[in-house]
C-alpha positions as CSV (number, residue, x, y, z in Angstrom):
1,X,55.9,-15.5,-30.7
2,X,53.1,-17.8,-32.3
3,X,52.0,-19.5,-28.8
4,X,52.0,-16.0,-27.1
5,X,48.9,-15.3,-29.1
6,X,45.8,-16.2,-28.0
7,X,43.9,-19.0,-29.4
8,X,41.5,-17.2,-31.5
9,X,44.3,-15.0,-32.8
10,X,46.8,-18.1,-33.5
11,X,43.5,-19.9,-36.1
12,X,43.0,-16.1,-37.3
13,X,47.1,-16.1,-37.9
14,X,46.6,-19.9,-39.9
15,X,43.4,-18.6,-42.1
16,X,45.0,-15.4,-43.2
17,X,48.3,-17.0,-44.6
18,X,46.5,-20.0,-45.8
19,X,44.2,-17.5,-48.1
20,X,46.8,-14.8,-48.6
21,X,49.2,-17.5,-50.4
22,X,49.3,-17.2,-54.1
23,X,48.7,-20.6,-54.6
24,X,44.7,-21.9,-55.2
25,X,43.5,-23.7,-52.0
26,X,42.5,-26.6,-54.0
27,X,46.3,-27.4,-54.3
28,X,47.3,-30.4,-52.6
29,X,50.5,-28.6,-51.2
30,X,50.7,-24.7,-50.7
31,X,53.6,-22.8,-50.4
32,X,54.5,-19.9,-47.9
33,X,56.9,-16.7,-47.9
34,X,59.3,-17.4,-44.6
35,X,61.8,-14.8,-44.6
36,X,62.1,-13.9,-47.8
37,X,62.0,-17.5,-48.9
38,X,59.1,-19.9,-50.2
39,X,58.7,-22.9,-48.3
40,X,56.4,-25.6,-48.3
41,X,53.5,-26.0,-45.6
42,X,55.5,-28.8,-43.7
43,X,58.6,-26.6,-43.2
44,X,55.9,-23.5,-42.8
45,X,54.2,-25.6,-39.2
46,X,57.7,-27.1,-37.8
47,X,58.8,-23.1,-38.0
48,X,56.0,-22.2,-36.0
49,X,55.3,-25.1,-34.4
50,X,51.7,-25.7,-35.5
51,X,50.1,-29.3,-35.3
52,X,49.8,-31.3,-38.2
53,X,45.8,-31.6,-37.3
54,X,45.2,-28.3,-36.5
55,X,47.0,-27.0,-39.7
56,X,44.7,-29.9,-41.9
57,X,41.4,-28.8,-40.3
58,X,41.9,-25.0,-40.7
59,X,42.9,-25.7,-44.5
60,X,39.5,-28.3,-44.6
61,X,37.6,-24.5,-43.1
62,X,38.8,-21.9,-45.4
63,X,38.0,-24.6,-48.3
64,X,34.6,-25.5,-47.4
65,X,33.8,-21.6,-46.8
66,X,35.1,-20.8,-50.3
67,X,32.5,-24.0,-51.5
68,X,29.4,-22.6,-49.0
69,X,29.9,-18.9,-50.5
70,X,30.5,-19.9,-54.0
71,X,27.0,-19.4,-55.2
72,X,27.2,-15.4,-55.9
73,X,23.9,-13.1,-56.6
74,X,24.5,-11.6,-59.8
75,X,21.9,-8.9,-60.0
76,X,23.6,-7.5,-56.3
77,X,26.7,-8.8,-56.1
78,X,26.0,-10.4,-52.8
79,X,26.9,-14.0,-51.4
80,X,24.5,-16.4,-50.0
81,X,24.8,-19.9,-48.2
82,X,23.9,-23.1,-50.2
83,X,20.5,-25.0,-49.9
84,X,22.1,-28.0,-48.1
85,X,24.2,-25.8,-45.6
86,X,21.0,-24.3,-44.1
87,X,19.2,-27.4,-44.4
88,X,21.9,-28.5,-42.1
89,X,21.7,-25.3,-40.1
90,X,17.4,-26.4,-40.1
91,X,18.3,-30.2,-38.5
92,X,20.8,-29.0,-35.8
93,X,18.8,-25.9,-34.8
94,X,15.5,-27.7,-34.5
95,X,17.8,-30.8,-32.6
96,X,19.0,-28.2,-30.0
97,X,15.0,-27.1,-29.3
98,X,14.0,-31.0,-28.9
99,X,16.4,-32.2,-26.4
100,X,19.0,-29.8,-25.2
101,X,19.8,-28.2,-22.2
102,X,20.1,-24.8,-21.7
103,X,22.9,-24.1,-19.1
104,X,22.4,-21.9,-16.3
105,X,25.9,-20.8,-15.3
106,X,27.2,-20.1,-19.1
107,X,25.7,-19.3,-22.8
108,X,25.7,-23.0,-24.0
109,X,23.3,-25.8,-24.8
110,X,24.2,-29.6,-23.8
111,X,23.0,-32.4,-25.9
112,X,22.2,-35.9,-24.4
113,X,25.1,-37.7,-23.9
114,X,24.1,-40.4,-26.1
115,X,24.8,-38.5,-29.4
116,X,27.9,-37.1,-31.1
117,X,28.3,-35.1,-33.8
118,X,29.0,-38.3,-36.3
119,X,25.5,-39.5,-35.1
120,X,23.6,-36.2,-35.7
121,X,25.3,-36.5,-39.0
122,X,24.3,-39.9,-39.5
123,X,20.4,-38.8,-38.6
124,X,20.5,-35.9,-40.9
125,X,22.0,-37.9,-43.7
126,X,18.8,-40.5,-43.4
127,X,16.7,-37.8,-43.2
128,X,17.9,-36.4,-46.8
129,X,18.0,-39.7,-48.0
130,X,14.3,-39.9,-47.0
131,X,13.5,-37.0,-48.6
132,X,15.4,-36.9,-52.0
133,X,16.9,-34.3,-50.6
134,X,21.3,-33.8,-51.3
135,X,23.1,-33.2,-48.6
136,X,26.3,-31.8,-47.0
137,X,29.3,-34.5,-46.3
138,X,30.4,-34.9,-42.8
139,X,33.4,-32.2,-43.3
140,X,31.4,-29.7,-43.9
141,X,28.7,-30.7,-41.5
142,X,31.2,-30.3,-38.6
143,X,32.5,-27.0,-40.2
144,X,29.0,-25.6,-40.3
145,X,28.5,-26.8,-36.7
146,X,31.9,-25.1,-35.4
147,X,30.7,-21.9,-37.0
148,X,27.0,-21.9,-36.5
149,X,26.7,-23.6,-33.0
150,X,30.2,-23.2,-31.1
151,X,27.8,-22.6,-28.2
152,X,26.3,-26.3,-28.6
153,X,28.5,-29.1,-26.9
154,X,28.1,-32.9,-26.5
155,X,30.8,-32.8,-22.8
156,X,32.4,-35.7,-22.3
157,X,32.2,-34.9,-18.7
158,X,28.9,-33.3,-17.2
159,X,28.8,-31.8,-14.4
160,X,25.5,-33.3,-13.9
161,X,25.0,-37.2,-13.6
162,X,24.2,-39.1,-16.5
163,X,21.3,-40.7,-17.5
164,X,22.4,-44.5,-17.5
165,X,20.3,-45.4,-20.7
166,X,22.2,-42.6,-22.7
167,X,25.5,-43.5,-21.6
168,X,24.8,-47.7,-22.2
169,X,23.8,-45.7,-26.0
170,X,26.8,-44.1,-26.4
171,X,29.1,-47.0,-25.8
172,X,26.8,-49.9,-27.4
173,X,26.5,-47.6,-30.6
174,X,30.2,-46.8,-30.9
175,X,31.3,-51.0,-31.0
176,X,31.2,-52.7,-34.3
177,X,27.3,-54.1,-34.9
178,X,25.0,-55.4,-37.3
179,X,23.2,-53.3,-39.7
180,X,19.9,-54.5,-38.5
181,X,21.2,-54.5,-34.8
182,X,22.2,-50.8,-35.6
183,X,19.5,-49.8,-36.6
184,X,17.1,-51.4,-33.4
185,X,19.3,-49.6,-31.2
186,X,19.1,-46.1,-32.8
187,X,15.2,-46.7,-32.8
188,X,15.8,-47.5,-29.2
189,X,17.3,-44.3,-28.8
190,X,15.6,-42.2,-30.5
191,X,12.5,-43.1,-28.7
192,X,14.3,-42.6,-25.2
193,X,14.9,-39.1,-26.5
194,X,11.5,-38.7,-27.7
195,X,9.9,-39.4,-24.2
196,X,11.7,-37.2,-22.2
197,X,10.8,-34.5,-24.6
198,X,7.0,-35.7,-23.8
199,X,8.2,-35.1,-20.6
200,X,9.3,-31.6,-20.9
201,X,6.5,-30.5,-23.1
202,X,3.7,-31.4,-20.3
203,X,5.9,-29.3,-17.3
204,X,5.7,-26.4,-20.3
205,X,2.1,-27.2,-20.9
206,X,1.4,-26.5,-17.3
207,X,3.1,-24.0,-17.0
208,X,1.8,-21.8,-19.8
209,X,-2.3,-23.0,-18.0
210,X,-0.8,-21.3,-14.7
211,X,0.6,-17.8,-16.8
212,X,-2.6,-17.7,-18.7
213,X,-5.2,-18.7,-16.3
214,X,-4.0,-18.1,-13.0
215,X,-7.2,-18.3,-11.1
216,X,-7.4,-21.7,-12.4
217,X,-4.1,-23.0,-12.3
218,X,-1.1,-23.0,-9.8
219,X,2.3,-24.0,-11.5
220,X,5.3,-24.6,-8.9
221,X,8.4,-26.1,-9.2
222,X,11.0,-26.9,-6.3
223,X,14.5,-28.1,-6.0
224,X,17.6,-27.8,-3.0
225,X,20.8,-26.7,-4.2
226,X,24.0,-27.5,-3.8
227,X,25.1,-27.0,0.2
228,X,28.5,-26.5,-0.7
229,X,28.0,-23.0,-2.8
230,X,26.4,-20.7,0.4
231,X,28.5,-22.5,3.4
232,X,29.0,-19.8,5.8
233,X,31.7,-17.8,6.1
234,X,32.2,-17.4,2.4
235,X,34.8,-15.5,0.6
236,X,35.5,-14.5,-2.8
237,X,39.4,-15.2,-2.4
238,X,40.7,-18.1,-0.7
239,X,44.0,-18.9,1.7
240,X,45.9,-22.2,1.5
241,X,44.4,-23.6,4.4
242,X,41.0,-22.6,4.2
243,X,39.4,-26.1,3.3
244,X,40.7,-27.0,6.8
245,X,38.9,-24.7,8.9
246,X,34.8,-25.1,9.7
247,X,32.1,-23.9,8.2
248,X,28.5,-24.0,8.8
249,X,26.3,-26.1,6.2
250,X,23.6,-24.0,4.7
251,X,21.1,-25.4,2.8
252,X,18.8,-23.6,0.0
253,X,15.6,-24.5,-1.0
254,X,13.8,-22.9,-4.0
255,X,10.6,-22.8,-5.5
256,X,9.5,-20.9,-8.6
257,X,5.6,-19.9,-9.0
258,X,5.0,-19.6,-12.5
259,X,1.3,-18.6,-12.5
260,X,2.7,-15.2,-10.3
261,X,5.9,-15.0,-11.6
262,X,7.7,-15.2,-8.2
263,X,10.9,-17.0,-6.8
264,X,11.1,-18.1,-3.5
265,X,14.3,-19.4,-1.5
266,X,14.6,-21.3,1.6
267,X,17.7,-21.4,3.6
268,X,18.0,-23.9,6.5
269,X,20.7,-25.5,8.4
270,X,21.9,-28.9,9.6
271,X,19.9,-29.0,12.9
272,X,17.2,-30.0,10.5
273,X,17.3,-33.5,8.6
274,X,17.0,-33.2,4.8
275,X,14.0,-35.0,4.2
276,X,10.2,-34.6,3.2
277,X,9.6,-32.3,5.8
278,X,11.5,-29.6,4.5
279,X,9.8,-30.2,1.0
280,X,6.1,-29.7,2.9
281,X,7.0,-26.7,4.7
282,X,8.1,-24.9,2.0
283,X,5.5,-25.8,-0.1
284,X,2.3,-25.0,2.1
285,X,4.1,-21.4,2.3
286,X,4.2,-21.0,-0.8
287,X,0.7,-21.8,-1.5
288,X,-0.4,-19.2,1.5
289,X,1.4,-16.8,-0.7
290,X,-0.9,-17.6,-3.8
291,X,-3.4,-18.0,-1.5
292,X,-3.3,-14.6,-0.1
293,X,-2.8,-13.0,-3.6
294,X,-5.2,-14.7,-5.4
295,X,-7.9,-14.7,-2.4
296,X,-8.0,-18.3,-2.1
297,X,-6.0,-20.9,-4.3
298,X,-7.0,-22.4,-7.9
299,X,-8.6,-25.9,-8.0
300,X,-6.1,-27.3,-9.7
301,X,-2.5,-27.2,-8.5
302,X,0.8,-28.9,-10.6
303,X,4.0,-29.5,-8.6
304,X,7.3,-30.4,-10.5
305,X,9.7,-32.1,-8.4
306,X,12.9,-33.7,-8.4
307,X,13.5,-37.4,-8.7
308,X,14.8,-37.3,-4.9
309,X,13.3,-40.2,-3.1
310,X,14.3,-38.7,0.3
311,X,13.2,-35.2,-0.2
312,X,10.2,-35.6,-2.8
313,X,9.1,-38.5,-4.6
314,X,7.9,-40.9,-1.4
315,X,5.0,-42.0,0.6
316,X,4.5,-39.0,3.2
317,X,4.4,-36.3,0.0
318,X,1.9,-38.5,-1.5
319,X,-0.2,-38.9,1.6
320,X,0.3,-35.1,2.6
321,X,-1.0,-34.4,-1.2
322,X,-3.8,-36.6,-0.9
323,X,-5.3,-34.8,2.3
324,X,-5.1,-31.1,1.0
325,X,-7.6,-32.9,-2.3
326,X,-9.8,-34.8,1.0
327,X,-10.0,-31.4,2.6
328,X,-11.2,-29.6,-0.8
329,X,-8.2,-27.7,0.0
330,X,-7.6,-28.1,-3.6
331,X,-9.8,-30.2,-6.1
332,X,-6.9,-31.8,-8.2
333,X,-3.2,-32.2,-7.5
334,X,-0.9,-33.4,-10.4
335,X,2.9,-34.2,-9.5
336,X,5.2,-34.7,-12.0
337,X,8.8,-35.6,-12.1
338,X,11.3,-35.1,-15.2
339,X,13.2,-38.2,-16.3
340,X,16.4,-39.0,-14.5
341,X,19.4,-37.3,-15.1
342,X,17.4,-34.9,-17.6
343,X,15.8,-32.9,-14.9
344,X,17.5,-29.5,-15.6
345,X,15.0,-26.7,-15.3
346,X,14.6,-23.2,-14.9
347,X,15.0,-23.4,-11.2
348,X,18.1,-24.0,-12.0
349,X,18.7,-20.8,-12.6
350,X,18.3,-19.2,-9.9
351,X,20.6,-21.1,-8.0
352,X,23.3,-20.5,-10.8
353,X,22.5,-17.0,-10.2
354,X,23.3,-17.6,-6.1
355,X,26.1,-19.4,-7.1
356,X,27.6,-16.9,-8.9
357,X,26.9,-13.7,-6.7
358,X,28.2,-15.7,-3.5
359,X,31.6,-16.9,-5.3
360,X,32.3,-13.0,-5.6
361,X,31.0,-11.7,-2.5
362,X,31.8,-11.6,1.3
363,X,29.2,-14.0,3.4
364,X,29.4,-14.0,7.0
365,X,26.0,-14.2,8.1
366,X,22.8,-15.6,7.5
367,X,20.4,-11.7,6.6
368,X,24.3,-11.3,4.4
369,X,23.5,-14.6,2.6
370,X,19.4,-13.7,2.3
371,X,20.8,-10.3,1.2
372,X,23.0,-11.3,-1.7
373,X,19.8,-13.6,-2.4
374,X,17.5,-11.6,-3.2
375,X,20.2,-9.5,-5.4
376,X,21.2,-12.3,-7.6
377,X,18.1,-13.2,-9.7
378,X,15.0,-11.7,-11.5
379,X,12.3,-11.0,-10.2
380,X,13.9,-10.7,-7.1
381,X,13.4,-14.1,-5.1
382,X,11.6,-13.8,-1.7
383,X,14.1,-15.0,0.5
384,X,13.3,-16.6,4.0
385,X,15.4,-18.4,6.5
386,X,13.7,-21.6,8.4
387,X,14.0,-21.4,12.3
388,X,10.8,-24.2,12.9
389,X,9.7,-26.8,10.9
390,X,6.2,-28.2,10.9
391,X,6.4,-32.5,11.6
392,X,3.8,-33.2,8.5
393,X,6.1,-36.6,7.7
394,X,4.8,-37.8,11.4
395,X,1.4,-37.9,10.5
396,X,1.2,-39.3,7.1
397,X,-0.2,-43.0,7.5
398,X,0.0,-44.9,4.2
399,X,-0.9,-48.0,2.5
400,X,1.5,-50.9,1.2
401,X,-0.1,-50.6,-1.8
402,X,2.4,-47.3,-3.1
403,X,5.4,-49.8,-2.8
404,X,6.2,-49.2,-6.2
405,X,5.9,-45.6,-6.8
406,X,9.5,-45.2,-7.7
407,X,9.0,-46.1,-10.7
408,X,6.1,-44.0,-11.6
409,X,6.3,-39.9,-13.1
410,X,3.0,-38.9,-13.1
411,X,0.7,-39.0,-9.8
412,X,-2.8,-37.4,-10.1
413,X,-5.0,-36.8,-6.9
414,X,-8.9,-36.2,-7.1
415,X,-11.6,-36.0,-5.6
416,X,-15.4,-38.0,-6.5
417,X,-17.9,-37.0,-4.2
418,X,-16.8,-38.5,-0.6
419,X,-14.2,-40.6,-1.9
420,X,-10.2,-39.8,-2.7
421,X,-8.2,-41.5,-5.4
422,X,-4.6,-41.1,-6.6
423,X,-3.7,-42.0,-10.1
424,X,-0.6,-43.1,-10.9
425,X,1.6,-44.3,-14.5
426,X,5.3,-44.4,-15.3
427,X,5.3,-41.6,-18.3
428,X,3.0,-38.8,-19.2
429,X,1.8,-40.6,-22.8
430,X,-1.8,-40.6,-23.4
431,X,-2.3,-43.9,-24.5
432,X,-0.7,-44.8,-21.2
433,X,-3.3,-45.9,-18.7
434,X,-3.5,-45.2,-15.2
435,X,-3.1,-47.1,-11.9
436,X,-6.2,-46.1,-10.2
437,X,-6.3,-46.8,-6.1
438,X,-8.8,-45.4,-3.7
439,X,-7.7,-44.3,-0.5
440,X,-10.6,-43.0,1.0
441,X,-10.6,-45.5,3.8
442,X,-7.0,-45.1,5.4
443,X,-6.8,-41.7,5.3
444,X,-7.1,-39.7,8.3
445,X,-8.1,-36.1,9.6
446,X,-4.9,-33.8,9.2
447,X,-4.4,-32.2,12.6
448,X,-2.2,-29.3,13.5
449,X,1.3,-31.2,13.4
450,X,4.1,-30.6,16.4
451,X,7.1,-28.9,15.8
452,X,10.4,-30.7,14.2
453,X,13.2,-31.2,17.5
454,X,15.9,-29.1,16.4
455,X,19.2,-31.6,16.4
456,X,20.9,-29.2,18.6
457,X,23.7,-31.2,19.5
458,X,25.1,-31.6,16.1
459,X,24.4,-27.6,15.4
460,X,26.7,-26.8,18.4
461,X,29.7,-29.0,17.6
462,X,29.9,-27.5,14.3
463,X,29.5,-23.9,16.6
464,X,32.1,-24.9,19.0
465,X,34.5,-25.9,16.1
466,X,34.1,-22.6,14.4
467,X,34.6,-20.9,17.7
468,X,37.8,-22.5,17.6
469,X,38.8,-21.3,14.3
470,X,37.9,-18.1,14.3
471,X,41.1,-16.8,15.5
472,X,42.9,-18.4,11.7
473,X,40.3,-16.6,9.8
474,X,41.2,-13.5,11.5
475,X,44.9,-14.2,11.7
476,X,44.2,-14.6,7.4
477,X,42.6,-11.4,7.5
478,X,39.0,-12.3,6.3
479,X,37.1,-11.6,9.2
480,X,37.5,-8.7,12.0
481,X,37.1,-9.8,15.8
482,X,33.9,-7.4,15.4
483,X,32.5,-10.1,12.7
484,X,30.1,-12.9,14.0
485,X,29.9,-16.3,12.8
């Protein structure tokens, strides 16, 4: 009968015998009432087959709850938490706001990879040392952890990649060291931490310019989403054999304007290559947007993009960037990119929010999938699908002196009078100089571009291969013969 319980009513089970037993929790061994008989807490666990570790730690909780609540109010009879529990409460809270992650699919917040709860420990222990300050042993650290943050985890697994310094962190720190090699490598890590906060705080900066000043400032940020969530058809139910049968790759592209407080959405399929070009073309219509509302665009423009060498952060973007300052199109660009592996933002989001809607909804069609789009998020995203693509990426001529912009976050473009320069530096630290190059001379008048070729041959094998399973998905009974693909 025990296991048939859920999990939350099984600990609730544990906790109410362990306190309604007559004996005083600070015994060593407690005894229980199993019918009609006292036994002892070994025989009480093999009865109901409760682990020996599960047992331990829910004892080690109802104890340290007794010791946080044992300071009473006399002059109201009320109960209050100790000094050192909400100083702990202070470190993890303010730890959570530095470097974690909100999730967009579920109510939690992931910590870098390179901590654990031991280490936070650690950190908040040397910070009460510091201070003079007592402080709560690592038992009832975790306790207060499980009870104040159950919504704060450290996975084991992302779903995300990691970032490689945090993980060569986690397993340098967790093999027997030095005390002075220790304590270089924590310094090590907690500066890695510290800049991509930096990081964080400057996309935040702009964006609050752009929400305050909007005739001054454009904030945008822009991202693709996973292919695999809005393939076409899509079904909340699956058959057997469904992973078999085709489907038709459709691609999502979204771009939030902070400054107007609008989400736009892309959808495009394979018969165009994933590259820069899509980046471009979504960006310029996005600015004819703020454009249009604003009656002309802000001088200054901010574009936070993902580390994607293919899609963003290359040569052709850079260029393309670099004529809309020449042309006084703008009068500063400044393009930022998080640091790797710690790049998840509020776009985010919204394609959580697509995610979810599509994984519960019939999708047949493209104006189906720009449909359940514009349903899924708030404000409601502005959803287009792309049938042309301007060729911006054929035009860009470049120099060979950005061979090493893959290195480098922050890229500024201005203008001086006739002449055009792009600085560049690895982080967004103001004692960090910039790489200053004029490029004034190779660049050249941005003409109207031709159109992308659509790679039809590759869109209608995929069409043809659909054609020939759409007899199975009506056999399955997920699409009528009235139903187009």
């Amino acid at each position: 009968m025990f296991y048939k319980k859920t999990q939350e009513e099984q600990s609730d089970f544990i906790e109410r015998n362990i306190r309604c037993n007559d004996a005083s929790l600070e015994d060593k061994q407690l005894t229980f009432v199993l019918t009609g008989r006292r036994v002892c807490e070994y025989a009480w666990r093999i009865v109901y087959g409760i682990k020996r570790r599960r047992y331990y730690y829910m004892k080690k909780k109802c104890r340290s709850t007794n010791e946080d609540l044992d300071n009473s109010d006399k002059r109201c009879s009320q109960q209050y938490k100790s000094r050192q529990y909400l100083e702990a409460k202070s470190f993890v809270t303010d730890l959570c706001k530095r470097y974690g992650d909100d999730q967009p699919d579920i109510l939690e917040i992931h910590l870098p990879s390179c901590l654990s709860i031991l280490q936070v420990w650690t950190d908040y222990k040397s910070s009460c040392e510091n201070l003079g300050s007592p402080y709560l042993s690592y038992q009832r650290f975790y306790g207060m952890w499980i009870e104040e943050f159950p919504h704060v985890k450290i996975p084991k697994y992302q779903k995300l990649s990691k970032c490689n310094e945090c993980v060569i962190f986690k397993e340098t720190i967790s093999k027997k060291l030095t005390k002075i090699d220790l304590g270089e490598l924590k310094d090590k890590r907690r500066a890695h931490l510290l800049l991509q906060e930096i990081c964080r705080e400057k996309y935040y900066k702009h964006i609050k310019k752009s929400k305050e000043h909007p005739s001054m400032y454009t904030s945008v940020i822009i991202d693709n989403m996973d292919q695999f969530k809005t393939n076409l058809p899509r079904f909340p139910l699956h058959f057997k054999n469904e992973t078999t049968l085709e489907k038709m790759h459709h691609h999502v592209t979204g771009v939030l304007c902070h400054g107007l407080n609008k989400a736009y959405t892309f959808t495009w399929t394979d018969q165009f290559s994933s590259d820069c070009n899509i980046t471009l073309n979504c960006l310029m219509s996005v600015l004819g947007d703020v454009a249009t509302e604003n009656g002309g665009l802000p001088p200054t423009l901010y574009i936070q993009a993902d580390n994607s060498p293919k899609d963003n952060k290359n040569k052709y973007v850079i260029m393309f960037l670099v004529m809309l300052v020449k042309m006084e199109i703008v009068k500063k660009i400044k393009l930022t990119f998080l640091m790797a592996s710690h790049t998840h933002e509020d776009v985010d989001q919204l394609f959580s929010r697509i995610s979810v809607k599509a994984s519960k909804e019939k999708t047949t069609i493209i104006p189906s999938l720009l449909d359940l789009i514009k349903r899924s998020y708030t404000p409601q995203p502005i959803a287009k699908h792309v049938e042309s693509l301007y060729d911006f990426r054929d035009q860009m001529a470049y120099p060979s002196s950005l061979a090493g912009i893959k290195s480098q976050h922050v890229f500024k473009l201005t203008k001086d009078g006739d002449k055009v320069f792009l600085a560049m530096k690895e982080w967004p630290l103001e004692s960090a100089p910039y790489k200053i190059l004029e490029l004034t001379n190779i660049l050249q008048n941005l003409n109207m571009p031709r159109k992308v070729e659509p790679n039809m041959e590759k869109i209608g094998g995929i069409i043809q291969l659909m054609r020939r399973d759409l007899p199975k998905w009506v056999q399955n009974g997920k699409l009528n013969r009235e139903d187009e693909l």
